[in-house]
N, C-alpha and C positions, 0 to 999 in steps of 0.2 A: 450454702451453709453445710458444713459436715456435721453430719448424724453421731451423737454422741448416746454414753448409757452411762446410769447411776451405779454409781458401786461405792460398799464402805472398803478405806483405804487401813490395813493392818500395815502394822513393820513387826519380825521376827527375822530374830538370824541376821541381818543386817542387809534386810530386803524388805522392798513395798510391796505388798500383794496386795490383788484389790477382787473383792468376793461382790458380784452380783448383789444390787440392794432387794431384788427379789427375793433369794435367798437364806435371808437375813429375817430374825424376829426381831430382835432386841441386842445390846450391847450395854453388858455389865460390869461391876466391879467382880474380881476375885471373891469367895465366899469360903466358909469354913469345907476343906476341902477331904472327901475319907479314904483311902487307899482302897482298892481293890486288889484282895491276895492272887498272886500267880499271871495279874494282866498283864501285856504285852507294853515295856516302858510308853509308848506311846497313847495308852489310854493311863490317865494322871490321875482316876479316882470317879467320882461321884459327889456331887452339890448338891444342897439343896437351891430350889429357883423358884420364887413366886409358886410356895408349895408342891411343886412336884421334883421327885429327886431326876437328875439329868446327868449324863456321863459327860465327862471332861475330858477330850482330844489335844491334844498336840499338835500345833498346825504342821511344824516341822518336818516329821515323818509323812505327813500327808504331800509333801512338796517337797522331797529329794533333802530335807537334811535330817540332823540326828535328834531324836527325842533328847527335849530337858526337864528339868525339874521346872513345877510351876512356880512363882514369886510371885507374895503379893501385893507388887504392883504392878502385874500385870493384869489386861481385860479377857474379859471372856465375851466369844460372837456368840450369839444364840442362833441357832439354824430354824428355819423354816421346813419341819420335816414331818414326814405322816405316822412316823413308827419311829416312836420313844424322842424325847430329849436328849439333844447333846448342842455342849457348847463346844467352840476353839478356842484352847488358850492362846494368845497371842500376847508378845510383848508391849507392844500400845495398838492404841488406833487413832490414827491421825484426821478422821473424819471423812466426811460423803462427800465426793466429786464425782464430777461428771468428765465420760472422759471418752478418747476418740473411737471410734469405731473401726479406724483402720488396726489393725494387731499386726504383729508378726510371730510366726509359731516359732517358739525357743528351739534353737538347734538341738538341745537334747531334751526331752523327755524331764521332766522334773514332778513326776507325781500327777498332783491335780492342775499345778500351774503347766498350762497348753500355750501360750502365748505371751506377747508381751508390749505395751506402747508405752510411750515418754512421754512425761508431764514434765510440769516447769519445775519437781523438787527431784525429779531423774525417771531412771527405768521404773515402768510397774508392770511387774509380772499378775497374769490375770487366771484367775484360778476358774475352772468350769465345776458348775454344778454341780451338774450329773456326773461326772468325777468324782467329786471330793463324796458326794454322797453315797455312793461306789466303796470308795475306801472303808469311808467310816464306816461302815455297813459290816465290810469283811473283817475290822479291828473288833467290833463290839460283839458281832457272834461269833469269834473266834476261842 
């Protein structure tokens, strides 16, 4: 039997990325969203989240595309992280699978997406943790 792992499955850009379900706190609707003067397009503002306010990411920049405006209807990933809240806006999310353990590393370089395996609805580029949380780190103290 091949050794599989949990991840929730986002689509943005017109790509499946799938983030570690460790990773992950919660998965939510969009919420009243507040600009942040002078931030870097890719940080989209500040939420409020089950009482605490939490910065709002752009998966895109974090994965080799271009910062967009957020819509609301798109979700927000809540990250599992030790220092401050932050969500990923992402266009949907198609749900939790499990999925192969074999990867192959994407020929180029695409941010926090390192890799990438086929599932039965196509390619899903697989984003690393410790990346993405990497990023987000350098956008929010920036």
């Amino acid at each position: 039997m091949t050794p599989t792992h949990r991840a929730v499955i986002c689509l943005h850009g017109g790509n499946r990325y799938a983030i570690p379900l460790s990773a992950v706190r919660s998965v939510t609707e969009m919420s009243y969203l507040s600009r942040v003067p002078r931030a870097p397009p890719a940080l989209l503002g500040v939420m409020t989240q089950q009482g605490r306010v939490a910065c709002l990411v752009d998966l895109g920049p974090l994965v080799g595309l271009k910062a967009r405006p957020a819509r609301p209807e798109g979700k927000v990933v809540m990250l599992q992280r030790t220092k401050g809240d932050v969500g990923l806006y992402v266009s949907e999310v198609a749900g939790i699978q499990d999925l192969p353990s074999e990867a192959r590393d994407l020929p180029e370089r695409q941010g926090a997406a390192t890799a990438q395996v086929d599932s039965p609805e196509g390619p899903v580029k697989l984003i690393d943790p410790e990346q993405l949380q990497r990023a987000i780190d350098n956008l929010v103290e920036a």
